[in-house]
C-alpha positions in Angstrom: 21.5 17.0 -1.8 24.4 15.6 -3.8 24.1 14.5 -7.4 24.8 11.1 -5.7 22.5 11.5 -3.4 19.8 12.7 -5.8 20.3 9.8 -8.1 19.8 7.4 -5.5 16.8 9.0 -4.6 15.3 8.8 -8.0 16.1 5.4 -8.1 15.2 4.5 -4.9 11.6 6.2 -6.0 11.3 4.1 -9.5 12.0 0.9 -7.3 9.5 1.6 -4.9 7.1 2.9 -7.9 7.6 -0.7 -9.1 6.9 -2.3 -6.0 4.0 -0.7 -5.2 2.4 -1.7 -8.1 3.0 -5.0 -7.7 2.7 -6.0 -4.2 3.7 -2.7 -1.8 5.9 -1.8 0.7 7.6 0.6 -1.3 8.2 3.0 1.5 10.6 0.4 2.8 13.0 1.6 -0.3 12.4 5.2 -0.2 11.9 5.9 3.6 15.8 4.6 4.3 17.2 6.4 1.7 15.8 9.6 2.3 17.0 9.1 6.1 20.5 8.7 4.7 20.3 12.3 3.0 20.0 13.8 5.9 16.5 14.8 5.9 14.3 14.0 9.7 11.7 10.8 10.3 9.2 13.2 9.9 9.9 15.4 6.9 11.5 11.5 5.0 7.9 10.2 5.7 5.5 13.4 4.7 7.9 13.7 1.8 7.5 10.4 0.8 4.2 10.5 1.4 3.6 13.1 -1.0 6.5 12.2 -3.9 4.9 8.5 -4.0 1.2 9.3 -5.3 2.1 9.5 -8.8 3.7 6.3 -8.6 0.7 5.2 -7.2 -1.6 6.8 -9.8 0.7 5.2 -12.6 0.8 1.8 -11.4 -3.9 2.1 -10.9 -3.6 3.6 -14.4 -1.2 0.7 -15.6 -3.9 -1.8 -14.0 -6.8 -0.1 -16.3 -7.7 -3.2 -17.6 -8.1 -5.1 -14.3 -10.0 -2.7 -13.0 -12.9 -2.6 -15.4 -16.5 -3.2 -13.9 -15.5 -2.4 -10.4 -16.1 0.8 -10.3 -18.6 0.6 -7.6 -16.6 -1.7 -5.3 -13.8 0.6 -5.7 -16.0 4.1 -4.7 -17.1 2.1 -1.7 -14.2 1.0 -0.4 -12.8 4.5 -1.9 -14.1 6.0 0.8 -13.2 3.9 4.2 -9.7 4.2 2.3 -9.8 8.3 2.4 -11.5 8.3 5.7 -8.3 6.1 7.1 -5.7 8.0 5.9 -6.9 11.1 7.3 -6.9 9.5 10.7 -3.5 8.1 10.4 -1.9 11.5 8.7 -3.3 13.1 12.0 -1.8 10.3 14.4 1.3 10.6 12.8 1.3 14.3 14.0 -0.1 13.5 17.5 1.5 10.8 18.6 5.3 9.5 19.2 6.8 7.3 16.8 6.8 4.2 19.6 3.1 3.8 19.8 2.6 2.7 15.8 5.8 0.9 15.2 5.0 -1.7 18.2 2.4 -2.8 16.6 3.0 -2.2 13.1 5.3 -5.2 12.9 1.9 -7.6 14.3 0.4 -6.2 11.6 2.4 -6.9 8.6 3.3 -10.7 10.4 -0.6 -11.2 10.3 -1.5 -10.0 6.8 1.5 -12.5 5.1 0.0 -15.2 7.1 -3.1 -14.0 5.6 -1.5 -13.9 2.0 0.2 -17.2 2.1 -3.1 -19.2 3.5 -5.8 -17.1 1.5 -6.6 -19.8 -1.3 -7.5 -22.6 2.1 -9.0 -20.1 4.8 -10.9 -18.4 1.3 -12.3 -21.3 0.1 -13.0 -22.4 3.8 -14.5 -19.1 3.9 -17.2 -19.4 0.9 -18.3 -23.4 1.5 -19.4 -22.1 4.8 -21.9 -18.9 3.4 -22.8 -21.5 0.8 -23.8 -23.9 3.2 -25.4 -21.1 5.1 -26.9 -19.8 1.6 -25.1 -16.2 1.9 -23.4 -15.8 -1.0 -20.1 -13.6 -1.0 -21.2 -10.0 -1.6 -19.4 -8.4 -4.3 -18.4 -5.7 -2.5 -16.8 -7.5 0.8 -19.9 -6.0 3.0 -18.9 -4.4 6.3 -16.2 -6.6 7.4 -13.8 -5.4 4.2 -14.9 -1.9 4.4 -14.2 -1.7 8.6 -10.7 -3.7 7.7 -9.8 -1.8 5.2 -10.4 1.7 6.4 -8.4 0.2 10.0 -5.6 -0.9 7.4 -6.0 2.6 6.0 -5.4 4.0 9.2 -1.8 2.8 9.1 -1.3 3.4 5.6 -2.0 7.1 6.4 0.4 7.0 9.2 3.6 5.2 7.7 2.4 3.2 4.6 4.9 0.4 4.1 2.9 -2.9 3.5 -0.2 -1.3 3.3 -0.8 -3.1 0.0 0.0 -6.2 1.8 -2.7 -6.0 4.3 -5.4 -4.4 1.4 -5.0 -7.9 -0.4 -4.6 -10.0 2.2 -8.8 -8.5 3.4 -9.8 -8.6 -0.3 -8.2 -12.1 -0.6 -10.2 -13.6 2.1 -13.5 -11.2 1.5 -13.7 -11.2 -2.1 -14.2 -14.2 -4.6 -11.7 -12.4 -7.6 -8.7 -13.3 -9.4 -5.5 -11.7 -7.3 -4.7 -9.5 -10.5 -8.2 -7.9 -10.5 -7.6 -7.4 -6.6 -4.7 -5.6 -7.0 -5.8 -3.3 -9.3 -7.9 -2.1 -6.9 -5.6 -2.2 -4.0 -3.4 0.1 -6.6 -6.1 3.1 -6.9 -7.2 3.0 -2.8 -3.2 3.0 -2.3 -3.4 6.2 -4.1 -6.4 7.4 -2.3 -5.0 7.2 1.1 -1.4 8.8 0.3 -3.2 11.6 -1.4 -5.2 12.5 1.2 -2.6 12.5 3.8 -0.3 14.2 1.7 -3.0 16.6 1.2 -3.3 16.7 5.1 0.4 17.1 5.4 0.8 20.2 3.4 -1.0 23.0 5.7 0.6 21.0 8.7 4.2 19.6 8.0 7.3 20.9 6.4 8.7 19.2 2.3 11.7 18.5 1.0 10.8 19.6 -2.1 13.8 18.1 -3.8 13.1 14.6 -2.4 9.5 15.3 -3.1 10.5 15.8 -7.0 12.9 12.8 -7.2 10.6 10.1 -5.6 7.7 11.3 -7.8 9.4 11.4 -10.7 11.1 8.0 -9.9 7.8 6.7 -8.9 6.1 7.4 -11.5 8.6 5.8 -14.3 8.6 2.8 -11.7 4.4 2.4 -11.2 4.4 1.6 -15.1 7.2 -1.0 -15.2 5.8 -2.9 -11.9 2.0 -2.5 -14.0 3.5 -4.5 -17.0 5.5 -6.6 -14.8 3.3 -7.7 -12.3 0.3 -8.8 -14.2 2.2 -11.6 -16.2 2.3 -13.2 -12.5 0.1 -15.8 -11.9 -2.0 -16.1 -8.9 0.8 -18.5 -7.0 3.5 -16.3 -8.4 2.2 -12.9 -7.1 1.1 -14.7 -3.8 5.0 -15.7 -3.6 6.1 -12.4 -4.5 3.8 -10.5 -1.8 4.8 -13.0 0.8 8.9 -12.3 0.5 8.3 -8.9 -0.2 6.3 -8.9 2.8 9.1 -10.8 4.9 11.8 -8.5 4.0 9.7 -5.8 5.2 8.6 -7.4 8.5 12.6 -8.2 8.9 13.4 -4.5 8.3 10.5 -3.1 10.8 11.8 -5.1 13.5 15.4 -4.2 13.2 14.8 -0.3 13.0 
């Protein structure tokens, strides 16, 4: 690389650091610019993969606070998380880049719909186990475990607006503020792109040098999006996640 070309890519790492910790779709900053260096689709994404997990460990540690008594909720779902990204490393290996991004536009389109109507179909969603006297489990129960390991799946495979679809499930499954919600999203974000990373490294080939920028970047970047993002309040973050969202569902259908 160029000392351009490496500066951008630092940058383009502390940006997507930021987003991450905020809403997601991070990958949507690093993943083009790592393309324009030259490097292939496949070594940008395992690359990226692998340089974004300390932005993703310093935007769960930024959310320390938010995070506090969920501990439990955050092993559980921990785990559908790691199993997911295993699944989608491996897809990403096996199958041709066609069959994932053909759907993975659907995807993101469903979970801002998701995001922008969570406070009515949420509410709707609660009258209806209090009127059946099922309260909401604390933990989501099998429906957020089964979406979110599914969700997983693609976050293991490509990533961007992974974080989008994690809150849009714990919106709708889970009766917490959206800041305590994406604290968690923050750690199982950082569960599923170390284990594919992990998967990645006895199967695909680094850049080391993009590897180095984007972690570096990312991780100055997961700290500024942690301080930044939980001064939003609830319709504030909700906004955020849904033009974030947009611009990434815009830039997935015109690759």
């Amino acid at each position: 690389m160029t000392p351009v070309e490496m500066a951008g890519v630092f940058a383009a790492g502390a940006g997507a650091g930021a987003m991450n910790a905020v809403v997601g779709s991070g990958t949507l900053v690093t993943f083009p610019v790592l393309l324009a260096t030259g490097l292939s689709p496949l070594t940008a994404t395992v690359s990226n993969a692998l340089g974004l997990i300390p932005g993703a460990v310093s935007g769960a540690i930024g959310y320390r606070r938010e995070l506090a008594g969920q501990a439990r909720r955050v092993r559980r779902l921990g785990i559908g998380s790691a199993l997911g990204g295993i699944v989608g490393a491996s897809l990403l290996l096996a199958l041709p880049a066609e069959a994932f991004e053909t759907i993975v536009p659907v995807l993101v389109g469903l979970a801002l719909v998701l995001v922008a109507l969570q406070p009515l179909i949420g509410r709707k969603v609660r009258e209806r186990r209090r009127s059946q006297e099922r309260p909401v489990r604390p933990d989501g129960g099998w429906p957020l475990f089964t979406g979110l390991t599914l969700a997983s799946v693609y976050g293991g495979y490509f990533a961007a607006a992974q974080g989008i679809l994690y809150m849009s499930l714990m919106g709708l499954l889970l009766d917490e503020p959206l800041q305590r919600l994406n604290a968690v999203k923050n750690v199982l974000v950082a569960i599923v792109n170390t284990v594919a990373a992990t998967f990645f490294l006895f199967v695909a080939d680094f850049d080391w040098t993009a590897v180095a920028l984007v972690a570096a970047g990312s991780a100055l970047g997961g700290q500024l999006g942690a301080a930044t993002g939980r001064r939003f309040s609830p319709a504030v973050l909700r906004a955020v996640i849904v033009v974030v969202g947009t611009v990434a569902l815009v830039q997935l259908l015109l690759r």
